[in-house]
KESEVEX-696600 format. One record per residue: residue number from 1; x, y, z of N, C-alpha, C, O in turn; residue in one letter. Coordinates in steps of 0.02 Angstrom, whole numbers, plus 50000, padded with zeros to 5 digits. Layout:
BEGIN
<atom pos="NUM" n_x="X" n_y="Y" n_z="Z" ca_x="X" ca_y="Y" ca_z="Z" c_x="X" c_y="Y" c_z="Z" o_x="X" o_y="Y" o_z="Z" code="A"/>
...
//
This chain:
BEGIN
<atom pos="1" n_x="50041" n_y="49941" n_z="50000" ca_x="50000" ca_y="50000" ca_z="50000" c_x="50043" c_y="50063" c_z="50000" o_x="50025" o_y="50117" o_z="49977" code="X"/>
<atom pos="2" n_x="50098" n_y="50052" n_z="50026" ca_x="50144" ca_y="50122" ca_z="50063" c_x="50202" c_y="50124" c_z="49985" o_x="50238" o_y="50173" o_z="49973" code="X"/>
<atom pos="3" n_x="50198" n_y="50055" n_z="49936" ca_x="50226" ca_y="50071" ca_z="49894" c_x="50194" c_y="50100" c_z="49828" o_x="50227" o_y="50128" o_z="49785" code="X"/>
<atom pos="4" n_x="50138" n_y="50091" n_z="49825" ca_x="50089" ca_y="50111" ca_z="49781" c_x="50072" c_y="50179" c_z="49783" o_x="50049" o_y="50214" o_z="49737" code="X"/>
<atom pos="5" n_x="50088" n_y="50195" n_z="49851" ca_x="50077" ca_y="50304" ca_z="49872" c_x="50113" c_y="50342" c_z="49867" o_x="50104" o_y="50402" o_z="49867" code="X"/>
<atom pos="6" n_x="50181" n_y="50300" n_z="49860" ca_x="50244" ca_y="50327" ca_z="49840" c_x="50256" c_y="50312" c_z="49780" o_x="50317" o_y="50312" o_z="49771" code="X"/>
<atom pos="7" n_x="50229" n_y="50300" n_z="49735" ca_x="50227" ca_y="50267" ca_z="49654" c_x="50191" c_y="50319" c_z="49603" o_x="50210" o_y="50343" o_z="49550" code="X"/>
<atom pos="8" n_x="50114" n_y="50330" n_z="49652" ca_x="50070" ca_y="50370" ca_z="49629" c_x="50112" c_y="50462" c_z="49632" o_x="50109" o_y="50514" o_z="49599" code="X"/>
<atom pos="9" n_x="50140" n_y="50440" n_z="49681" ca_x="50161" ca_y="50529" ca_z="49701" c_x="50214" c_y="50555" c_z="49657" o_x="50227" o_y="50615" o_z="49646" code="X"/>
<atom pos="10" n_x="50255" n_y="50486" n_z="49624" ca_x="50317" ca_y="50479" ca_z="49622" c_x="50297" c_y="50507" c_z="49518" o_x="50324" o_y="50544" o_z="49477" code="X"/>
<atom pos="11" n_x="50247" n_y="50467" n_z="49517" ca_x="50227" ca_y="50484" ca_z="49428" c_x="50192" c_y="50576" c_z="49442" o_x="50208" o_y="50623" o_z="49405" code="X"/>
<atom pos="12" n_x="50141" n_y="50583" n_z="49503" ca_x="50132" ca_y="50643" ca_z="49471" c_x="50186" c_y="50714" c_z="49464" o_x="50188" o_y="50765" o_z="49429" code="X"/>
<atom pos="13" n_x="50233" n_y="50677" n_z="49527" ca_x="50287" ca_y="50724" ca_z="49509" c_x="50344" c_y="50733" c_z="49431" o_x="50379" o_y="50775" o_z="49404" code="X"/>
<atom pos="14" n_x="50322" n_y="50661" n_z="49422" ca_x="50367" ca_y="50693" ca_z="49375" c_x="50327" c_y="50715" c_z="49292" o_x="50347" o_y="50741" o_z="49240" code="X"/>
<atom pos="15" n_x="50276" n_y="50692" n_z="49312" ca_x="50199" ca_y="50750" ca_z="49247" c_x="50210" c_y="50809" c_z="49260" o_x="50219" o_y="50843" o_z="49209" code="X"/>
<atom pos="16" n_x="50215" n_y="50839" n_z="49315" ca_x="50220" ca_y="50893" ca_z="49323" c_x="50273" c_y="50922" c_z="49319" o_x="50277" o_y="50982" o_z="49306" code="X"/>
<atom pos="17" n_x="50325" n_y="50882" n_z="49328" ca_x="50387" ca_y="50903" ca_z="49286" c_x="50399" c_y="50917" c_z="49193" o_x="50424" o_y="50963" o_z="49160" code="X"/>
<atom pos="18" n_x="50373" n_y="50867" n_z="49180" ca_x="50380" ca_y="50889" ca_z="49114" c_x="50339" c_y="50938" c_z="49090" o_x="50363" o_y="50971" o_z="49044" code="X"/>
<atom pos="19" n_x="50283" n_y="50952" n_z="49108" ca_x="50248" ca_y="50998" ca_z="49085" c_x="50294" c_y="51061" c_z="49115" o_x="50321" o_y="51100" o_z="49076" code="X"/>
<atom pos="20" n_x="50302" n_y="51068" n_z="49182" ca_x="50365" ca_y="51122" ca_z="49218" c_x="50420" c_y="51140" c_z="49135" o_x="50421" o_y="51193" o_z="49103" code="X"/>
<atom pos="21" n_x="50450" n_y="51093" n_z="49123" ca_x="50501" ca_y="51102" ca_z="49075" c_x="50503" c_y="51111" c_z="49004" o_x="50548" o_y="51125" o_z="48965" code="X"/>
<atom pos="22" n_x="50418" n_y="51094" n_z="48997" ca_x="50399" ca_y="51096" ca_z="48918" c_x="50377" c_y="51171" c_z="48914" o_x="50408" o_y="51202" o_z="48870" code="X"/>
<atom pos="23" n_x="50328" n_y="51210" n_z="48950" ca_x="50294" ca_y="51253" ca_z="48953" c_x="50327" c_y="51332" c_z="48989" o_x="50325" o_y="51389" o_z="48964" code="X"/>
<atom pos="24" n_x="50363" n_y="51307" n_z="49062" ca_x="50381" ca_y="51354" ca_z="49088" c_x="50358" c_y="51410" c_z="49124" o_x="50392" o_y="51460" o_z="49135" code="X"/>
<atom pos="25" n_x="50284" n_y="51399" n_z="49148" ca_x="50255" ca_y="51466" ca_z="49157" c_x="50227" c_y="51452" c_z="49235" o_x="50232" o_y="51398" o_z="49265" code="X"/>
<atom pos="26" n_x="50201" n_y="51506" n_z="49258" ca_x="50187" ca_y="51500" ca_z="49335" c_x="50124" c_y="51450" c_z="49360" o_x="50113" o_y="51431" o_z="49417" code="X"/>
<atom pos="27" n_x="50095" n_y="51439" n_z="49309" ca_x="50037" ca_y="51370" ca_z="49315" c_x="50074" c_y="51309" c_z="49341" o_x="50061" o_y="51276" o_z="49391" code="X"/>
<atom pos="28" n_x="50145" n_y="51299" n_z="49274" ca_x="50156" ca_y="51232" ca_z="49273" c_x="50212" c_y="51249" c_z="49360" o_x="50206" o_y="51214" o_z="49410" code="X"/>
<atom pos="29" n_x="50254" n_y="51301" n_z="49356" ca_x="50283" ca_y="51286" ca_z="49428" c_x="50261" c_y="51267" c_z="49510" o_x="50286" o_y="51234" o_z="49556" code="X"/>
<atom pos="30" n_x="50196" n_y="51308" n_z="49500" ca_x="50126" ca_y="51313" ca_z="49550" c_x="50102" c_y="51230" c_z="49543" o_x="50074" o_y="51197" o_z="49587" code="X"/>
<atom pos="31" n_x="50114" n_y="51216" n_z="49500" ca_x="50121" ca_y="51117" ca_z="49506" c_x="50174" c_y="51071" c_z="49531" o_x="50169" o_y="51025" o_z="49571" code="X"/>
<atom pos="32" n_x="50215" n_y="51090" n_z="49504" ca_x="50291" ca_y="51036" ca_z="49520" c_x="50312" c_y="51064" c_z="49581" o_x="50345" o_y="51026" o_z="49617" code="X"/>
<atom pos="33" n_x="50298" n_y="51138" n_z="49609" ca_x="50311" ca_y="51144" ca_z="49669" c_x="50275" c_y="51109" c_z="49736" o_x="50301" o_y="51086" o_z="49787" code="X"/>
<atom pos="34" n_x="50212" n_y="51112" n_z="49718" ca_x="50175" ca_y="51081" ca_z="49752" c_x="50164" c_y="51016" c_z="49755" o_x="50125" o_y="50996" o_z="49799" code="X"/>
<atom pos="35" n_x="50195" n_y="50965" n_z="49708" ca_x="50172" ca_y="50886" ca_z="49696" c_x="50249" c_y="50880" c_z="49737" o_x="50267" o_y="50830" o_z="49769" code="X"/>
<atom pos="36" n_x="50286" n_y="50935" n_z="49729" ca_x="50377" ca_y="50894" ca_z="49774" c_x="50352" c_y="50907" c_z="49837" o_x="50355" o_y="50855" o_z="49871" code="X"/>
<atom pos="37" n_x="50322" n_y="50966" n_z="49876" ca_x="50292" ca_y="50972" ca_z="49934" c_x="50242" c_y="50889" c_z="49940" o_x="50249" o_y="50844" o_z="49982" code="X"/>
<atom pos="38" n_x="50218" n_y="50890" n_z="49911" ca_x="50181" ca_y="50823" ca_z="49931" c_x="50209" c_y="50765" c_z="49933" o_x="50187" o_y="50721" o_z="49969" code="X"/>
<atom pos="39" n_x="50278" n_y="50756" n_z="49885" ca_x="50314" ca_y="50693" ca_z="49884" c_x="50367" c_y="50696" c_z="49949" o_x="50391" o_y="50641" o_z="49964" code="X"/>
<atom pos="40" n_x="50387" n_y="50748" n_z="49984" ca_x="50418" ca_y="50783" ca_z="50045" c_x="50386" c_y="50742" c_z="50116" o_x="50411" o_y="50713" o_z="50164" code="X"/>
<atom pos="41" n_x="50307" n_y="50761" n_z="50089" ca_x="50271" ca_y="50761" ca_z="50152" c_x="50276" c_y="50677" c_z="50156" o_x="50296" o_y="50656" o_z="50210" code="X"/>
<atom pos="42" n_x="50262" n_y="50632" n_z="50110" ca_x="50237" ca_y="50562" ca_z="50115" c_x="50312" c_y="50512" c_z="50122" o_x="50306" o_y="50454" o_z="50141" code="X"/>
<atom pos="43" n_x="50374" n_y="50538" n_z="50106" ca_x="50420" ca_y="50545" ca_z="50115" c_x="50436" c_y="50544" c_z="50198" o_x="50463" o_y="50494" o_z="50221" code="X"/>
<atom pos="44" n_x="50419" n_y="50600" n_z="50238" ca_x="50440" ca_y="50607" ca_z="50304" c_x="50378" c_y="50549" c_z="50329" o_x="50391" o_y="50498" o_z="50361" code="X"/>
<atom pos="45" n_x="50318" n_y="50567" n_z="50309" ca_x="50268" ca_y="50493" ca_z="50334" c_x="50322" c_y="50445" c_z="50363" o_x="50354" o_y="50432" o_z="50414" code="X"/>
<atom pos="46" n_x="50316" n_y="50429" n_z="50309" ca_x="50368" ca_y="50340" ca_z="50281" c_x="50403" c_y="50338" c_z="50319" o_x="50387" o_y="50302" o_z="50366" code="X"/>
<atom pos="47" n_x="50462" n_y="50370" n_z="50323" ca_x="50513" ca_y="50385" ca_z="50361" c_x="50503" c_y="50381" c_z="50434" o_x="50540" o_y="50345" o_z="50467" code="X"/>
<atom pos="48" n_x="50460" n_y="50411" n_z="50458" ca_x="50466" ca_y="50422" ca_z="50529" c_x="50408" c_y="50375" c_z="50575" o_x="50408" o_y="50364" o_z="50636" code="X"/>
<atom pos="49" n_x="50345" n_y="50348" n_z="50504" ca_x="50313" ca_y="50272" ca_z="50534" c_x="50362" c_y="50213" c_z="50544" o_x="50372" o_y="50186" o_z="50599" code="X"/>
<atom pos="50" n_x="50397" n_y="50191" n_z="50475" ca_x="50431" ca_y="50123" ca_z="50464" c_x="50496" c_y="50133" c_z="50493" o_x="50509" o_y="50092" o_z="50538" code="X"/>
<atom pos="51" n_x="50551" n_y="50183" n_z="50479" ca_x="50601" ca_y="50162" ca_z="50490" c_x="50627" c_y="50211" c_z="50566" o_x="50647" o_y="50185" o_z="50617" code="X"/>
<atom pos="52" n_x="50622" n_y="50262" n_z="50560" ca_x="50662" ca_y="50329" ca_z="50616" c_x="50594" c_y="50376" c_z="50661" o_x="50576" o_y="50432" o_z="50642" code="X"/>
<atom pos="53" n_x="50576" n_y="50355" n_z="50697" ca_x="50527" ca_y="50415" ca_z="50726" c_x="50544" c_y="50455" c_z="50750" o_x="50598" o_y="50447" o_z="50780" code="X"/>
<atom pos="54" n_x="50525" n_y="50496" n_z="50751" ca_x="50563" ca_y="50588" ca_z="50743" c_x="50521" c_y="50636" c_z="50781" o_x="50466" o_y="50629" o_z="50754" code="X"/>
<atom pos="55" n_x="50516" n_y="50667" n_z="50813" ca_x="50470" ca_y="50699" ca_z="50864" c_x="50432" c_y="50776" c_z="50809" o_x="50376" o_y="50801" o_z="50812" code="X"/>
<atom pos="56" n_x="50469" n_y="50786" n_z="50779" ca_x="50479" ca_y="50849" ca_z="50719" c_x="50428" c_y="50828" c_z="50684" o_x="50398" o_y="50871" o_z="50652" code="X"/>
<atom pos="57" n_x="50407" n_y="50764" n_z="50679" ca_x="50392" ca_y="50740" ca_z="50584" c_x="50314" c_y="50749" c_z="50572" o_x="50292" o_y="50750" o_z="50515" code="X"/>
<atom pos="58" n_x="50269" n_y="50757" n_z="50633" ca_x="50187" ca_y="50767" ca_z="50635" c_x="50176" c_y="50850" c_z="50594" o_x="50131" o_y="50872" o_z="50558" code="X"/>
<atom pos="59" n_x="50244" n_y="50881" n_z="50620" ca_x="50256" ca_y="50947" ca_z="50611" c_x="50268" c_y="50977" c_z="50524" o_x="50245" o_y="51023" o_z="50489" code="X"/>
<atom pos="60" n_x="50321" n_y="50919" n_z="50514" ca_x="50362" ca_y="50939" ca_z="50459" c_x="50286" c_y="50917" c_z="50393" o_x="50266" o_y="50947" o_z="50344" code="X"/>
<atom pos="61" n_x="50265" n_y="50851" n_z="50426" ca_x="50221" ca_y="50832" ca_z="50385" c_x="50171" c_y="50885" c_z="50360" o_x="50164" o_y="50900" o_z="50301" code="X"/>
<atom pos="62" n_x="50131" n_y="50915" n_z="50421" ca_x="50079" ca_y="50929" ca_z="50410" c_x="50095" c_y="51003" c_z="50371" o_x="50052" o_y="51032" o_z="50338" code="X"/>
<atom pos="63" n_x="50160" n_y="51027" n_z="50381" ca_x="50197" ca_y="51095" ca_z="50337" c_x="50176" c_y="51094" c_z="50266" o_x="50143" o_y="51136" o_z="50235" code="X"/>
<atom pos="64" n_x="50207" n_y="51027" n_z="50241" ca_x="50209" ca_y="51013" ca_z="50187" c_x="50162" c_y="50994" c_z="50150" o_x="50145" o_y="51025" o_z="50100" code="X"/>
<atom pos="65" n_x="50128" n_y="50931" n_z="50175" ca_x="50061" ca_y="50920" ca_z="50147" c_x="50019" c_y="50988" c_z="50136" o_x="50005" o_y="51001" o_z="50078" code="X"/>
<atom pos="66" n_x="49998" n_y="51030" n_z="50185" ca_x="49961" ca_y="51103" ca_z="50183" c_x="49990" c_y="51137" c_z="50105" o_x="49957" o_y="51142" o_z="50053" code="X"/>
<atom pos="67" n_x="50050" n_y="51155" n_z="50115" ca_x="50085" ca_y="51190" ca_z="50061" c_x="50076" c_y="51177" c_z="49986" o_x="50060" o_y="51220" o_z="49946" code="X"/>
<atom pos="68" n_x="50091" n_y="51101" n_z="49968" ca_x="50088" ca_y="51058" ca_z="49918" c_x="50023" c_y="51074" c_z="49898" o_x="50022" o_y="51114" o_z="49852" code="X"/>
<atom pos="69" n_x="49958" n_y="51054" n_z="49922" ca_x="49885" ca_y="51060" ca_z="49930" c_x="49876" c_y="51123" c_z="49903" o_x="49848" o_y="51130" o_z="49848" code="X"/>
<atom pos="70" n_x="49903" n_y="51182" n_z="49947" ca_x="49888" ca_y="51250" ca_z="49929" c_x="49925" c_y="51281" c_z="49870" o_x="49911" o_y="51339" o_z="49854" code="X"/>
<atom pos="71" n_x="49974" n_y="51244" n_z="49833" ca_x="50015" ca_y="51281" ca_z="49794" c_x="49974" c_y="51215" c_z="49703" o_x="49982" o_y="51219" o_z="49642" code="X"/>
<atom pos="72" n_x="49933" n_y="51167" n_z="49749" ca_x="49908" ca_y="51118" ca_z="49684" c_x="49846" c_y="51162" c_z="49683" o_x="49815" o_y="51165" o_z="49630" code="X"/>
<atom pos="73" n_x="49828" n_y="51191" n_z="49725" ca_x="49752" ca_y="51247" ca_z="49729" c_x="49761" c_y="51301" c_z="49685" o_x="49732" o_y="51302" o_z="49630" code="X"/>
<atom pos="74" n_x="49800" n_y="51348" n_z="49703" ca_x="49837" ca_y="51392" ca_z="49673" c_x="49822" c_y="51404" c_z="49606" o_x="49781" o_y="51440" o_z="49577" code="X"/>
<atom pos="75" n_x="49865" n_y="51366" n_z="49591" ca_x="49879" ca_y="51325" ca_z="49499" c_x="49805" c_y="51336" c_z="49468" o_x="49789" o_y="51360" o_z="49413" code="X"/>
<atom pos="76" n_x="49780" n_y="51319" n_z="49504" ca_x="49684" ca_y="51319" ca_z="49477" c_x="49673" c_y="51381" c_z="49428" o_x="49661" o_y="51388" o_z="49368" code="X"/>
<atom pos="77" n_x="49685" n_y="51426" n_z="49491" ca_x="49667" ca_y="51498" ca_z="49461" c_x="49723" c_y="51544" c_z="49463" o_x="49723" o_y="51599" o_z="49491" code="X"/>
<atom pos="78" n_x="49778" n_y="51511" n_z="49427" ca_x="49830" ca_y="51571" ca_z="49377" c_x="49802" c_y="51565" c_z="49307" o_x="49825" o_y="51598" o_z="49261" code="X"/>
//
């Protein structure tokens, strides 16, 4: 399951990369910024369920996830 969320996150980041690199404009960055914020957030998840628990990481998570979210919102209406 935990590899399939990191699979899913892992392709939209990099859609949003290419469109980032094909296009160039503040839509497509307002994407790839926000899908790496999200691959960040599920990232520290992972990290700090399975392998290292981290007192920081409820924190760092919920930074990121918010950000990612708000910067994939964003994008909507540039």
């Amino acid at each position: 399951m935990a590899g399939t969320y990191i699979g899913v996150t892992l392709l939209t980041v990099w859609v949003a990369g290419e469109q980032y690199f094909l296009l160039g404009n503040d839509y497509t960055f307002s994407l790839l910024a926000g899908t790496a914020l999200l691959l960040v957030a599920a990232a520290v998840w992972l990290i700090s369920h399975y392998r290292y628990p981290f007192n920081a990481s409820r924190a760092v998570f919920a930074a990121c996830y918010f950000a990612g979210h708000f910067l994939i919102v964003r994008s909507l209406y540039l």
